[in-house]
Every structure is written in C-alpha cells, then in structure tokens.
LUMRO-434254 format. One record per residue (C-alpha): residue number from 1; residue in three letters; x, y, z. Coordinates in steps of 0.25 Angstrom, whole numbers, plus 2048, in hexadecimal, padded with zeros to 3 digits. Each point is the difference from the previous one (the first is absolute). Last residue first. Layout:
BEGIN
PT  seq  type    u    v    w
PT  NUM   ALA    X    Y    Z
...
This chain:
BEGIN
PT  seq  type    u    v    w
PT  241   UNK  C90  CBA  43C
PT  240   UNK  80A  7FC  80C
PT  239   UNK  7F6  804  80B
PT  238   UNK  7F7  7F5  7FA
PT  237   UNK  80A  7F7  7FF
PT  236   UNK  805  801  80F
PT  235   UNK  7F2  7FF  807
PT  234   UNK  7FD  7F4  7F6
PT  233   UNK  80D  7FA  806
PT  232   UNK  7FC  805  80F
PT  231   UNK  7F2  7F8  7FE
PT  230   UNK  806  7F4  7FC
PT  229   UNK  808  802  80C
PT  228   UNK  7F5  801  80A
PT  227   UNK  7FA  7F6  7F8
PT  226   UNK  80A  7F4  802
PT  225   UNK  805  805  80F
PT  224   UNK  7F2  7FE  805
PT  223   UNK  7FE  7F3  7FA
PT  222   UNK  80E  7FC  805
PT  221   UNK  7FD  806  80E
PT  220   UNK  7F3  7F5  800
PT  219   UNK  80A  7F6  7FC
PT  218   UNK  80A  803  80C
PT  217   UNK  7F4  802  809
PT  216   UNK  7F9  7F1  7FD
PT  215   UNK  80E  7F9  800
PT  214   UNK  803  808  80E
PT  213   UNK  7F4  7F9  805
PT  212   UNK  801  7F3  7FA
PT  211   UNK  80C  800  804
PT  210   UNK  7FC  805  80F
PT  209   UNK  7F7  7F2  800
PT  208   UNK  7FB  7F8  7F4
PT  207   UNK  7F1  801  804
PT  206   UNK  800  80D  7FE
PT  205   UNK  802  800  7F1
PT  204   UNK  7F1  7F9  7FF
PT  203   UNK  7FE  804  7F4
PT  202   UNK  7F4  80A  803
PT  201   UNK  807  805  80A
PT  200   UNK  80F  803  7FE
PT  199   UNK  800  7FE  7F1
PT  198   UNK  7F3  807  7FF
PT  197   UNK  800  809  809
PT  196   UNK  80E  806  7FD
PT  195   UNK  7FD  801  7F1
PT  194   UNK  7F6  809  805
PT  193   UNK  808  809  807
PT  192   UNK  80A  800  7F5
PT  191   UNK  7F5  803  7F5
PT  190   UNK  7F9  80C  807
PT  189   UNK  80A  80C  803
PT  188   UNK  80A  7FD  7F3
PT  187   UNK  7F2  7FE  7F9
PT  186   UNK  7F8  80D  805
PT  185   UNK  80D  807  7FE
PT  184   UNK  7FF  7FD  7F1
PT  183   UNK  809  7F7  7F8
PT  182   UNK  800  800  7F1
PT  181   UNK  801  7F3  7F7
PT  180   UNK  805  804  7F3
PT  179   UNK  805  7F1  7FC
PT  178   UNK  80E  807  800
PT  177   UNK  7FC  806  80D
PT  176   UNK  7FD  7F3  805
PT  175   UNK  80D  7FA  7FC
PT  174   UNK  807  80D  807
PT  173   UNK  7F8  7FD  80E
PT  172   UNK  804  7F1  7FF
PT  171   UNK  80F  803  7FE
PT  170   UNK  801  808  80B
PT  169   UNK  7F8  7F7  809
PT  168   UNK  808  7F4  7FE
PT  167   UNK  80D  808  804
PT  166   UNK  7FC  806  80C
PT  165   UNK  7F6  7F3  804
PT  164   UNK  80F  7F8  7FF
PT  163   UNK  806  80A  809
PT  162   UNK  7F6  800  80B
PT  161   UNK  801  7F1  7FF
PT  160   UNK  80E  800  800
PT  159   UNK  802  808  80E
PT  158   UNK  7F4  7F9  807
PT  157   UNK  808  7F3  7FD
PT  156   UNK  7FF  7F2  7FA
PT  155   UNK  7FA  807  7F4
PT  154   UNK  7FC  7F3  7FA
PT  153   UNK  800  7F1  803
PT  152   UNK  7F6  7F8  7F7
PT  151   UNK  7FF  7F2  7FF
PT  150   UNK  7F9  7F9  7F4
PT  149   UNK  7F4  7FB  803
PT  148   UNK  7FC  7F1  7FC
PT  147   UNK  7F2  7FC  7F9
PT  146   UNK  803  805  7F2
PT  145   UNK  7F6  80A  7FA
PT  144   UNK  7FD  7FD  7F3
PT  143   UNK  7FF  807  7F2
PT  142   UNK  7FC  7FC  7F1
PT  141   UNK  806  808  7F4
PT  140   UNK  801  812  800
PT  139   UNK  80A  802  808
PT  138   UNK  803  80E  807
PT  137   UNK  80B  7FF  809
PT  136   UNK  7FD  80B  80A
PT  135   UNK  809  80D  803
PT  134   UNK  7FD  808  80F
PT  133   UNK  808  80A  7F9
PT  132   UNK  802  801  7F3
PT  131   UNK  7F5  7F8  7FA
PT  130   UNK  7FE  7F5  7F7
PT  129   UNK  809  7F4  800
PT  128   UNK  7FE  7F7  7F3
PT  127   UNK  7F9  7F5  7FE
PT  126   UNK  801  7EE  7FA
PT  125   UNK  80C  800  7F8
PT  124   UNK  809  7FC  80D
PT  123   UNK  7F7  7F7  807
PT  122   UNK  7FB  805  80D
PT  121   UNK  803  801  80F
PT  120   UNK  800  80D  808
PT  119   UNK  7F0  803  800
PT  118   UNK  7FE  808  80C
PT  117   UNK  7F6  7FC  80B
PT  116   UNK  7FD  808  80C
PT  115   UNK  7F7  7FD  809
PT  114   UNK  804  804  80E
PT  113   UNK  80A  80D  7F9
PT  112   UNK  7F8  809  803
PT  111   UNK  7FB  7FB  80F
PT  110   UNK  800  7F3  804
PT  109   UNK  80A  7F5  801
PT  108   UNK  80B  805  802
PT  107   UNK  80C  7F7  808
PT  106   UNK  809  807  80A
PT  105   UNK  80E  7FE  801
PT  104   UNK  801  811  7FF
PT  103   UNK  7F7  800  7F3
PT  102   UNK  7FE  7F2  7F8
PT  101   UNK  7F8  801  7F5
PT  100   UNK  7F9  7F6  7FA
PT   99   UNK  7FD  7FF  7EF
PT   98   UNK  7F4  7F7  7FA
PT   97   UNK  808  7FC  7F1
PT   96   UNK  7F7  802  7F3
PT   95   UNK  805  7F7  7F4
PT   94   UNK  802  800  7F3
PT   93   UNK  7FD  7FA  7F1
PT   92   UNK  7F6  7F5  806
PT   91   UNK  7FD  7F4  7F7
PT   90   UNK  808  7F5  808
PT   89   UNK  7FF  7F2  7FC
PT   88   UNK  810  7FC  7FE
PT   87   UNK  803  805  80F
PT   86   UNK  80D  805  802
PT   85   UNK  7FD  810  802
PT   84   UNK  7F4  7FB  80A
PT   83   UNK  809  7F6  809
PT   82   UNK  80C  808  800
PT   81   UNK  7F7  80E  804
PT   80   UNK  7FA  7F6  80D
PT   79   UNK  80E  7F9  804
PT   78   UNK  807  810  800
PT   77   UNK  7F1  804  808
PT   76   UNK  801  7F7  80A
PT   75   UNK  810  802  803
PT   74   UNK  7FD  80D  803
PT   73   UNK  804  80B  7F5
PT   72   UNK  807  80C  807
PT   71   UNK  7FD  80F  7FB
PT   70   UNK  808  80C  804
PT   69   UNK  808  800  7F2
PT   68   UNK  7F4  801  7F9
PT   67   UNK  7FB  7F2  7F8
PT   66   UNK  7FC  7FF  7F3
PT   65   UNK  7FE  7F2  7F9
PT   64   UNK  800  7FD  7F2
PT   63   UNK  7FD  7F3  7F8
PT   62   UNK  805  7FC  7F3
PT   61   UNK  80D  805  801
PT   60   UNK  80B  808  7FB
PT   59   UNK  7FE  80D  80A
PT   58   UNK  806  80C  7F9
PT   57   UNK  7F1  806  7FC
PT   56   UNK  7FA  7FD  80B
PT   55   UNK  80D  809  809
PT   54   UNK  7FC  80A  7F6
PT   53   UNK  7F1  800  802
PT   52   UNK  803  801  80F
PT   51   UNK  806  80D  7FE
PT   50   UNK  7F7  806  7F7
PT   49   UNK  7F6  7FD  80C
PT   48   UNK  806  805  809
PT   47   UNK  804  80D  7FB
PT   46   UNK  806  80C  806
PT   45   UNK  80B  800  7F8
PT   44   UNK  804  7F2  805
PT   43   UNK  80F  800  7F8
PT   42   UNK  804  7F4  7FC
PT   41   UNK  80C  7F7  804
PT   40   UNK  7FE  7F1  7FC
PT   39   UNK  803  7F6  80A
PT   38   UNK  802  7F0  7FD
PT   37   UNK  7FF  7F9  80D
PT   36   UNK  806  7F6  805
PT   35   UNK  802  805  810
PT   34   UNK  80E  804  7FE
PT   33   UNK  7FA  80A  7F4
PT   32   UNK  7F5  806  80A
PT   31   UNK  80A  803  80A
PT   30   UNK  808  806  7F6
PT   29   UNK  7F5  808  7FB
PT   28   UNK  7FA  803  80F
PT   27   UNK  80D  806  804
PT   26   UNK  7FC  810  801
PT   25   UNK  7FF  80A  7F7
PT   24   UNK  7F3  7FC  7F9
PT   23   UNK  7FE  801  7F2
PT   22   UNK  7F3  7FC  7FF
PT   21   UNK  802  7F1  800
PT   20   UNK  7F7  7F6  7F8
PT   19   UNK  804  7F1  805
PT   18   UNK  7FE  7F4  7FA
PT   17   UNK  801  7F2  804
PT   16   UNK  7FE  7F4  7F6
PT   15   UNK  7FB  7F3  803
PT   14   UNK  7FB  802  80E
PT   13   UNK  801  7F7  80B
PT   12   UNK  80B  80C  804
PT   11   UNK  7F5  808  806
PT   10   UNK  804  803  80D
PT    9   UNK  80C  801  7FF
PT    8   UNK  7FC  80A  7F6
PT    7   UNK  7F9  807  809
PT    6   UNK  80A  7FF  80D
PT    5   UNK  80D  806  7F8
PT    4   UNK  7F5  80C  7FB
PT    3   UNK  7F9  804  80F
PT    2   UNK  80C  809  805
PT    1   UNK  806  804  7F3
C-alpha cells in the first residue's frame, strides 16, 4: 500500500493498468482501483513467474510492460518505450531494461546489482515467465536493450531487507530441492564468502559506500541462508523416510 498509489501514478501514460494482488490485507486494492487500475486477486503460491504469466495473460495489448511496485519510470525512459512500441519499422519482440537501485538516498552503481539488465518490456505473444523465484521472461524473437534505467527503490530499511532475504531464501532452497540440488557444509561455508568478494571486490561494491557494504553482506547472508536451508529440507526428508 505504501508504494502502489505512486506506481501507477506513475505509469498512467499507459493504455491499460493492471494489477496482480496476492491477497494482501491491507488497502493496496482500493488504492490500486482509484488510481485506474483493473486488479485481479490471485494467490502468489510461491510462484513469480505463474504470477506474472497471469497478469500477461489479462493484459489486452499489443505490448507489455512489467513494472514492481518499488519501481519508478523517468521521464527518459516513458519518451524512449513510446518511441520504440510506435515505431512502424521495429522488428524486436522485447526488450531488456538497465535497472538502479536506490538504497538510503543513495544511488548503486556497482556491486550485484551495477549491471543489471532485466527484460520487462515485450509483446504479448512473444515469451513466458520462467522461474519461481528470481523469474525471467523468456522470448524467443529479437531483443534490445533500452538506453534509459528504470528506477529502483527497494527494502528501504534494514528491518524489510532482512525479511525479504527470509522469504526469498525459503523459496529458493525448496526450488533446488526440487531440482535435487544438495548443500554441503563445504558450500554453506564457501559460497557466501565468496559471493562477498565478488560483489564487494571484484564488482567494485565498495565504491558505493556503507550501501554497498551492507548490499554486499545482506546478499552474501542470502546465499548463506539458501543452502543452509536447503540442506535442513534434505536434513528433514531423509529423517522422514
């Protein structure tokens, strides 16, 4: 409810707004419903990418963009997705979108997250979203990148980053058990550190300041926290047999 009433403001150059709610408890539909949008109620169940592939299905046009409820899109990048789903001679299907993350008023540009591209923008027929979490839109016609990054503004506080790494761990470690990934105390020992060197050092993360720093040790706990709990869940099954 806190970021929905801005996002759609924010959007509303748009010719259809659309909203996937996961039965939340608080205002964010009725929020969502002033601002213009149509919001269908569906249940997450632990699945992104099912989840976005329902919101494609219900959208009427030709092009789709998918945007989080943390995201902005500059006044840069609205005039540049205009021009590239209006122009007669365009032969690309979709459409990869540079990402910046803005943590504590400060602006990342290294790190994880320094390069990240995501494709958000594509026509309707042209993929579906793969994945349960951490869910890519797989299309299978001609991609670009567009020049303008959309603004990111997540996990505003120390209190919902540690709760979002929680969550996304969880359902990380049971897709890799489902894939029958094991975890050994070797990887829950070696893969965070190592994950803080690169993001931290290899990727420059230090050049960001304290977020970087914090960015580096809450992703690094996240790897931690995936294969510590993968390992529990073989842990559990095996003691259940």
């Amino acid at each position: 409810e806190k970021n929905i009433g801005q996002c759609l403001e924010n959007l509303s150059w748009c010719d259809e707004l659309i909203v996937v709610d996961d039965e939340s408890s608080d205002t964010t539909v009725s929020i969502a419903k002033k601002k213009g949008a149509t919001v269908f109620i569906h249940a997450l169940q632990g699945d992104f990418a099912a989840q976005r592939n329902y919101g494609l299905e219900k959208a009427k046009g030709e092009w789709v963009f998918f945007v989080d409820a943390d995201e902005r899109v500059s006044q840069s990048l609205w005039y540049e997705i205009m021009a590239k789903t209006n122009e007669p001679a365009n032969v690309c299907d979709g459409y990869f979108l540079k990402r910046r993350d803005t943590l504590w008023k400060k602006q990342l540009r290294y790190g994880e997250i320094g390069n990240i591209r995501l494709l958000r923008l594509a026509k309707k027929n042209a993929g579906r979203w793969q994945g349960k979490v951490h869910e890519v839109w797989k299309v299978t016609g001609k991609t670009d990148v567009l020049q303008n990054a959309l603004e990111h503004f997540p996990h505003q506080t120390i209190k919902e980053f540690l709760e979002e790494i929680n969550y996304y761990s969880t359902l990380r470690a049971e897709e890799l058990k489902k894939k029958k990934v094991h975890a050994s105390w070797l990887t829950i020992l070696v893969y965070p550190k190592v994950k803080f060197i690169v993001n931290y050092f290899l990727r420059k993360g230090f050049l960001d300041g304290i977020p970087g720093l914090v960015l580096a040790l809450m992703m690094s706990l996240h790897s931690f926290l995936v294969r510590g709990k993968l390992w529990l869940l073989w842990k559990r099954t095996k003691n259940n047999e």
